[in-house]
C-alpha positions as CSV (number, residue, x, y, z in Angstrom):
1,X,66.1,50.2,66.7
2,X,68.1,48.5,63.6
3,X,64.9,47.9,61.9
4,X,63.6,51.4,62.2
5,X,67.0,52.7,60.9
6,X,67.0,50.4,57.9
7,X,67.0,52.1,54.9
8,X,67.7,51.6,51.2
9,X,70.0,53.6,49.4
10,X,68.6,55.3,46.3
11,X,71.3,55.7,44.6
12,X,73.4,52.5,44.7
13,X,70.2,50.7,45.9
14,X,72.2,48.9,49.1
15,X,70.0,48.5,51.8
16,X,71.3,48.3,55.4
17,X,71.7,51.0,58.6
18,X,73.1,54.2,57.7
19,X,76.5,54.9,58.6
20,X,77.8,58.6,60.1
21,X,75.5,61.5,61.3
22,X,73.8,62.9,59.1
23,X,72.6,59.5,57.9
24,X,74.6,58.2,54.9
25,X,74.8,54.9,52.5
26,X,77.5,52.3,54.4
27,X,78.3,52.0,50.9
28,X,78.4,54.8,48.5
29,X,77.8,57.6,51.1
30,X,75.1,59.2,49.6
31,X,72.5,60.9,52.0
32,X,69.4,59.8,49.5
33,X,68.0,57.1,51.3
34,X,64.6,56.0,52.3
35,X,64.1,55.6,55.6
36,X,61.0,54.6,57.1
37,X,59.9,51.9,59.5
38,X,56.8,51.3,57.0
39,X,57.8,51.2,53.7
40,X,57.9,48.0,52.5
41,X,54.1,47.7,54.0
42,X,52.7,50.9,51.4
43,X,51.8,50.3,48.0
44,X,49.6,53.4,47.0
45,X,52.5,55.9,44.7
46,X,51.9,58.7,43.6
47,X,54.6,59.6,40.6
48,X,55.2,63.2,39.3
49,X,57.9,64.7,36.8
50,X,59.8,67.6,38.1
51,X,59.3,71.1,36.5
52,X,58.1,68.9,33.1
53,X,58.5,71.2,30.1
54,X,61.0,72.8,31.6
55,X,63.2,69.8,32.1
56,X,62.5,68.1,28.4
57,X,63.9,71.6,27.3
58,X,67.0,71.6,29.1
59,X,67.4,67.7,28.3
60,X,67.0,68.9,24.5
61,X,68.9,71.9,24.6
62,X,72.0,71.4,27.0
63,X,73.0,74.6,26.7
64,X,70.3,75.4,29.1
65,X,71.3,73.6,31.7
66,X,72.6,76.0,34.2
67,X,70.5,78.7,33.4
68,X,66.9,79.8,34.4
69,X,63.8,78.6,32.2
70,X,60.7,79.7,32.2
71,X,58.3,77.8,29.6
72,X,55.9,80.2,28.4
73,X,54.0,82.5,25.7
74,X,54.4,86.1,25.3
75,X,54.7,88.8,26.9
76,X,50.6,88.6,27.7
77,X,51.1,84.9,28.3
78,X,51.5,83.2,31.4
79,X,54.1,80.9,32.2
80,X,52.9,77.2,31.8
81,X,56.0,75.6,34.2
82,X,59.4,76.9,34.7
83,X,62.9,75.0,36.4
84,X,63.8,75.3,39.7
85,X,66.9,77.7,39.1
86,X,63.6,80.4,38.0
87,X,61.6,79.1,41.1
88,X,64.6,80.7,43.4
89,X,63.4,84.4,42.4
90,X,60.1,83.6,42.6
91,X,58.7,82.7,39.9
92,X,55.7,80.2,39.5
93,X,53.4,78.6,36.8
94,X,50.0,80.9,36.1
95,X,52.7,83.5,36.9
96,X,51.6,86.4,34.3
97,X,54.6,86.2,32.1
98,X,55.8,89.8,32.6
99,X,55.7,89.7,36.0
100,X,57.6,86.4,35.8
101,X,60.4,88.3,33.4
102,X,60.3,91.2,36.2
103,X,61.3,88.8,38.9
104,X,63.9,86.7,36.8
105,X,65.0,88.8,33.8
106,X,67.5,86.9,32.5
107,X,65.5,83.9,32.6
108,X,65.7,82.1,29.0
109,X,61.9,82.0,27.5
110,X,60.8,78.9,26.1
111,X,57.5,78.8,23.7
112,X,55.6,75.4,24.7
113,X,55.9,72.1,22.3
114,X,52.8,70.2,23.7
115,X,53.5,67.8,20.9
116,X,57.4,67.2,21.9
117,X,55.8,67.0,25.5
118,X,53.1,64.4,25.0
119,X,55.4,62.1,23.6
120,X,57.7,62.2,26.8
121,X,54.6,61.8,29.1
122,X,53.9,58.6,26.9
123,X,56.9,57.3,27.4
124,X,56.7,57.6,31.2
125,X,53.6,56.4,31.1
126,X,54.5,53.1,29.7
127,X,57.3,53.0,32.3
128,X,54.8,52.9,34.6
129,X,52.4,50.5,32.8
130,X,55.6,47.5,33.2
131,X,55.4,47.8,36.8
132,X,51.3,47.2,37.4
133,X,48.7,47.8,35.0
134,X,46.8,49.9,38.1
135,X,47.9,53.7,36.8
136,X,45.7,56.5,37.0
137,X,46.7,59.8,35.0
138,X,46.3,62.9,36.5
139,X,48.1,64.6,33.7
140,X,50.9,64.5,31.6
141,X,53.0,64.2,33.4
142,X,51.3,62.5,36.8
143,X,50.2,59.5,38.0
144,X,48.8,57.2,41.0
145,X,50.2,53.6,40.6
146,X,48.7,51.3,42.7
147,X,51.4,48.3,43.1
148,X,49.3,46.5,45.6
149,X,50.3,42.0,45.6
150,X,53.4,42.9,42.7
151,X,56.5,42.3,44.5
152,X,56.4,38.8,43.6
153,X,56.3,39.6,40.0
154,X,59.2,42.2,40.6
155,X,60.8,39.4,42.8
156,X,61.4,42.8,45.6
157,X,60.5,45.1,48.2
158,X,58.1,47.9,46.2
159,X,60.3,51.3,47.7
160,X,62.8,49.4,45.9
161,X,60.7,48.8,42.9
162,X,59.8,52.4,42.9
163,X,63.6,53.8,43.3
164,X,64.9,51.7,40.6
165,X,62.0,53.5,38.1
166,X,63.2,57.0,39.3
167,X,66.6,56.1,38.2
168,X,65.7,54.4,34.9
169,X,63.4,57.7,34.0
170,X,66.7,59.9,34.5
171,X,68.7,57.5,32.8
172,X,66.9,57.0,30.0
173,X,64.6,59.7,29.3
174,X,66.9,62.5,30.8
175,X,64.3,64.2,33.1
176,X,63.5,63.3,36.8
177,X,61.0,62.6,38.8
178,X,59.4,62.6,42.4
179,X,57.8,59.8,44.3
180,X,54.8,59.7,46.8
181,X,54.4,56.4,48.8
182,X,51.8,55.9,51.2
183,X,48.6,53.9,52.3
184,X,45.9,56.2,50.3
185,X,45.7,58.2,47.1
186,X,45.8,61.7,49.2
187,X,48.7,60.8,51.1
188,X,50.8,59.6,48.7
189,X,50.2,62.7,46.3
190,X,51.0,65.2,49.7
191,X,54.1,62.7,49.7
192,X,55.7,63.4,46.2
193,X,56.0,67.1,46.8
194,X,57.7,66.8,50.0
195,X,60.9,66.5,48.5
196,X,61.6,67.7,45.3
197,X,63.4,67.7,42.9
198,X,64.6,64.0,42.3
199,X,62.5,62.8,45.7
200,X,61.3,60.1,47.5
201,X,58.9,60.4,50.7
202,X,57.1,57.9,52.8
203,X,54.3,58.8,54.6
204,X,52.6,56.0,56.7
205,X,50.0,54.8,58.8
206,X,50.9,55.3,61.9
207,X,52.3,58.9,61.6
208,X,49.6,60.0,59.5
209,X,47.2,61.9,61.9
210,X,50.5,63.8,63.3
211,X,51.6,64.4,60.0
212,X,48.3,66.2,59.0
213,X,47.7,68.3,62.5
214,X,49.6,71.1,61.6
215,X,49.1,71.7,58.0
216,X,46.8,74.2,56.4
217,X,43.8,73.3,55.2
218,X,44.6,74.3,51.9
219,X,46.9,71.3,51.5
220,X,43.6,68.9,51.1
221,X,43.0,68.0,47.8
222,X,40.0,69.6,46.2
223,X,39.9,72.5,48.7
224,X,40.8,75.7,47.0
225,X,41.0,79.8,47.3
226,X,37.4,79.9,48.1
227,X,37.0,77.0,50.4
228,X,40.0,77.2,52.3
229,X,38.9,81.5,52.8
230,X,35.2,80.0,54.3
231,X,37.4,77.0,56.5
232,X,39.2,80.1,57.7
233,X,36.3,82.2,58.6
234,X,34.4,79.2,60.2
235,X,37.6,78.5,62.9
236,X,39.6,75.7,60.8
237,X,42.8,77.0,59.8
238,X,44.8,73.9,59.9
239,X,44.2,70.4,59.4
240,X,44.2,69.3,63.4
241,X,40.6,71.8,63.3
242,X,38.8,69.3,61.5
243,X,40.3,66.4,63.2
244,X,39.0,67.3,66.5
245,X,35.7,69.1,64.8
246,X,33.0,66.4,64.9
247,X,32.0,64.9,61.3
248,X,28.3,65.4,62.0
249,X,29.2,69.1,62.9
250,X,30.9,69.4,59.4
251,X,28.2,67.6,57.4
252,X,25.7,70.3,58.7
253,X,28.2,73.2,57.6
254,X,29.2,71.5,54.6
255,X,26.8,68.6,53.1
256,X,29.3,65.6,52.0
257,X,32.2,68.2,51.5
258,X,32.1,67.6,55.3
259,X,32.1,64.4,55.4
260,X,34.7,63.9,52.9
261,X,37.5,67.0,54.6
262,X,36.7,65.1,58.0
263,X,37.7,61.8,56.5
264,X,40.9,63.0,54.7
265,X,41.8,65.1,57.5
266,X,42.4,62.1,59.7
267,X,44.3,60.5,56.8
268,X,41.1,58.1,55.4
269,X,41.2,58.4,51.6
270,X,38.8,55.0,50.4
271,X,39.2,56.2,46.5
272,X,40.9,52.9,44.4
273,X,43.6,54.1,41.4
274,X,41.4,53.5,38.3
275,X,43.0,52.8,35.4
276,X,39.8,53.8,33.7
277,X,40.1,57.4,34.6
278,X,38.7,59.1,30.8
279,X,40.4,62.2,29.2
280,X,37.1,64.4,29.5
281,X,38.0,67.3,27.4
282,X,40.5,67.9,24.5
283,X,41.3,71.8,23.9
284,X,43.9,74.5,22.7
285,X,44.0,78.2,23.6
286,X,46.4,81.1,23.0
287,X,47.1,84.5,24.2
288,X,48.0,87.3,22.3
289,X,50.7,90.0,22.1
290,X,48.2,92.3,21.2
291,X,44.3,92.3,22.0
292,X,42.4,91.4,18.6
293,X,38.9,92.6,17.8
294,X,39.2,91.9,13.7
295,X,37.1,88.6,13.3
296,X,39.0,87.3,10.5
297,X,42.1,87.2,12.6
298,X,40.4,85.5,15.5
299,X,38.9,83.2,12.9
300,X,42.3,82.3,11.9
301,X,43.7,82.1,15.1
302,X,40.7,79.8,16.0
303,X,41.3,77.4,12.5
304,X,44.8,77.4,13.5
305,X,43.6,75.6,17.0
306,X,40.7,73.7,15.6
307,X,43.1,71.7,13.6
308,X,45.3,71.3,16.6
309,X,42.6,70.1,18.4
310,X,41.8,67.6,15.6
311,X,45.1,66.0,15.7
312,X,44.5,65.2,19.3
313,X,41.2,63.8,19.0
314,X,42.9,61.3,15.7
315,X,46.0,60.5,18.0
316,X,43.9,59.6,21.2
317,X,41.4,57.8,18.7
318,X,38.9,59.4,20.3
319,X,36.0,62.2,19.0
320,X,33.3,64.7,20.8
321,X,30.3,66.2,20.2
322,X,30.6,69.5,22.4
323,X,32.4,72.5,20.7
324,X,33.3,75.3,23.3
325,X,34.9,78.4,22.4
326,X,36.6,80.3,25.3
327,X,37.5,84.0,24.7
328,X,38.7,86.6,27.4
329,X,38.5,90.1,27.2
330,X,41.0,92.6,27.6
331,X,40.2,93.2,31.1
332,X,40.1,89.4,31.9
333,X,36.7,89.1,31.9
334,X,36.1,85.4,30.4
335,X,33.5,84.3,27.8
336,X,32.7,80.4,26.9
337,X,30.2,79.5,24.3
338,X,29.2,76.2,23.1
339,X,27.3,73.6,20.4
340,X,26.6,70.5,20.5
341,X,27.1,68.4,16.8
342,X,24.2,65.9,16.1
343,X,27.0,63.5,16.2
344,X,31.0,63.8,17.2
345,X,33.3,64.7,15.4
346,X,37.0,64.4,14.6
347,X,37.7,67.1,12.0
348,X,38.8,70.3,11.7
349,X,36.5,71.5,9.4
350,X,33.6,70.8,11.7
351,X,35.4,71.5,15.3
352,X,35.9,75.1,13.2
353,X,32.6,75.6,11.5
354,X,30.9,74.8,15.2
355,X,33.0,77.8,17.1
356,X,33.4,80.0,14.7
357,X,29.7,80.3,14.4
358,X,30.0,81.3,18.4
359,X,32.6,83.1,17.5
360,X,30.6,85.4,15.3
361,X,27.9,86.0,17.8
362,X,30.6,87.5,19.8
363,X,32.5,89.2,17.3
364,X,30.7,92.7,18.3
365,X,33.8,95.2,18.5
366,X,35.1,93.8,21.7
367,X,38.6,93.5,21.8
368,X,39.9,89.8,23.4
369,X,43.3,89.1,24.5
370,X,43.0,85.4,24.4
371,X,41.0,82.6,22.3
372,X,40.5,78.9,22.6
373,X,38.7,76.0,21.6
374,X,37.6,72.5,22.9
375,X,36.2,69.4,22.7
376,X,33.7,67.3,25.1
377,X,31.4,65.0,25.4
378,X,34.1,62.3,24.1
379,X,33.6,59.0,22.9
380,X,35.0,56.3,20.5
381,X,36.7,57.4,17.5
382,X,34.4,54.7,15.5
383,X,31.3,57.0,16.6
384,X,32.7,59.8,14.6
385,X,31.5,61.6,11.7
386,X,29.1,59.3,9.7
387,X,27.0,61.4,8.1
388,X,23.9,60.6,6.4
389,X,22.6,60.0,3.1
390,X,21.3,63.9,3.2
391,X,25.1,65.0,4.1
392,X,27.9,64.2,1.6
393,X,29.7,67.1,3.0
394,X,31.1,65.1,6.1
395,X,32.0,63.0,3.5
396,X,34.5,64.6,1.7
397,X,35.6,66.5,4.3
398,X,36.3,63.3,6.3
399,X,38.3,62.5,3.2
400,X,40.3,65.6,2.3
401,X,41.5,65.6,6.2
402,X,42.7,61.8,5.9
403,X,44.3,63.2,2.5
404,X,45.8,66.3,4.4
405,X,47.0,64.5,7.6
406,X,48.9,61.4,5.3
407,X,50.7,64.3,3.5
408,X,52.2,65.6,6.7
409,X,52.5,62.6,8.7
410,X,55.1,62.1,4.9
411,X,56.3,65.4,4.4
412,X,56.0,67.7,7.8
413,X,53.4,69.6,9.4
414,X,54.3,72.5,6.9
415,X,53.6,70.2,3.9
416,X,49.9,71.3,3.2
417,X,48.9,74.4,4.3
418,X,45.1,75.0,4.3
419,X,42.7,78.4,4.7
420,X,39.5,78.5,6.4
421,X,37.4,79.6,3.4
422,X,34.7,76.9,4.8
423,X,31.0,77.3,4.4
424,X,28.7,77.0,7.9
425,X,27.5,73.5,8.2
């Protein structure tokens, strides 16, 4: 019985049997331990910043700190995360900004600074990188860490390992975080949500297929609106349906979508945490105050996020090939157009030349209430924009950028200021 009661206090990081009831640190008191007969066994983590933007905002801005958040655009926008004081009334990221302002309106709105954000993300990142070089992105500001064989490099027990990083993030970087740990991938990533914010859940082995019998289907990874409505229909509701459905049964239903909701609903997730996992697509979009049919304003609009784009693609030292534009209409209707370059591309000039061109195809009267533009097909940055002895113009555009982006990596972003009087290609 002492060894399942065991636990190791996150906050003063004394480990030993809780003291009182509820269950408190012998030493410090605090109830935020980890308690789990299996968790110096698991090595599978899954880590995730709480409430993200929201959280580098009130970090930057103290004056924030007591008061609701939402981090957003517009009053046609959406709301890209918000803090847990908003979540209490309801509001939720995709939220349509309005109706977010509606359920919290004295909620303090917050314009995004993907830029400001990035460079936190990085810096968690590379918190994560010094305890195993297994860690798979999921996002900015997610990640699987797969600690497997370390705790002799980190001389301890990995929960430990784990709860020490959790308390340097908040120390040091001023945001929080919540920690998944668990056998597999799916578990691990159910596990960081449990608990939030500042958490830290265990889910293991041997609980697993108990764990899973009761929850909707919905909470399997990769099964979404439309899935889990066709689940529903077909008689599996929750979880414990598809552990007692037979796997050949779901195969026939499903093809390998059966075969992979039958494994994961009894807790078997074989996927390995790559750190190889590739950015596939680098993009920007905005929405309006206003629906815009005038070309030259979307054209702007679009120049404005081509360069945007470009400074991505330089930072990342990666380039693409694929231009997509994405508009959508005032009744929400999306469009998505695309052209491929006969080689990638970092620059603005070209990134622009490629969607505007899409852009004037659709340029036909129709009003839009939101435009964007993105990259694919990526590759390495030393693939990019060569030209040929027929194209000088890649030339000195290649050049003028590299002129432009020195001036305002010196001066500021507002340094050079440039127009989108560019020729198509």
């Amino acid at each position: 019985m002492a060894e399942h009661l065991n636990a190791l206090c996150r906050d003063c990081l004394t480990e030993g049997v809780p003291a009182g009831r509820p269950m408190r640190c012998a030493a410090c008191g605090s109830p935020r331990l980890i308690k789990h007969s299996e968790r110096k066994a698991l090595s599978i983590a899954h880590i995730d910043c709480d409430a993200f933007y929201a959280a580098v905002e009130k970090r930057d801005n103290p004056s924030l700190r007591d008061k609701a958040v939402i981090v957003g655009g517009g009053q046609r926008g959406v709301v890209a995360t918000c803090c847990y004081i908003a979540r209490t009334f309801g509001v939720r990221s995709a939220m349509p900004m309005y109706k977010a302002l509606e359920a919290c309106p004295d909620a303090v709105v917050v314009r995004p600074d993907m830029e400001k954000y990035a460079h936190v993300g990085g810096q968690v990142r590379e918190m994560m990188r010094a305890l195993t070089p297994l860690v798979e992105p999921l996002s900015i500001d997610e990640a699987f860490l797969d600690l497997t064989g370390t705790e002799r490099l980190h001389g301890m027990s990995l929960d430990r390992v784990l709860a020490i990083f959790a308390h340097d993030v908040e120390k040091n970087l001023g945001i929080t975080v919540s920690v998944g740990l668990s056998y597999c991938k799916f578990l691990a990533k159910i596990a960081s949500d449990l608990d939030k914010p500042r958490g830290f859940a265990v889910i293991g082995k041997a609980e697993a297929l108990d764990f899973l019998r009761d929850k909707p289907v919905g909470m399997i990874w990769g099964v979404g609106k439309v899935m889990r409505e066709k689940l529903e229909a077909d008689g599996y509701r929750l979880i414990g349906d598809l552990q007692r459905a037979d796997e050949t049964d779901l195969m026939r239903r499903y093809g390998m979508e059966g075969q992979r909701l039958a494994r994961l609903a009894r807790g078997i997730d074989t996927r390995d945490v790559s750190s190889e996992r590739e950015t596939k697509s680098i993009s920007n979009e905005t929405t309006f105050n206003g629906d815009i049919a005038d070309f030259e304003t979307l054209a702007r609009e679009l120049w404005r996020m081509s360069e945007k784009v470009s400074d991505r693609l330089k930072e990342s030292e990666i380039a693409g090939s694929t231009i997509t534009l994405k508009l959508k209409t005032k009744d929400f209707k999306s469009r998505t157009r695309a052209r491929t370059l006969n080689e990638p591309t970092q620059l603005a000039t070209r990134i622009f030349n490629a969607a505007r061109d899409c852009l004037e195809k659709e340029a036909d009267g129709t009003a839009f209430r939101l435009i964007g533009v993105g990259v694919t097909a990526l590759t390495d940055a030393s693939e990019a924009d060569h030209g040929d002895l027929a194209d000088t113009r890649t030339t000195r555009d290649k050049a003028r950028e590299a002129a432009v982006d020195s001036l305002r990596k010196k001066f500021g972003g507002d340094a050079v200021v440039r127009g989108i009087t560019f020729e198509d290609e």
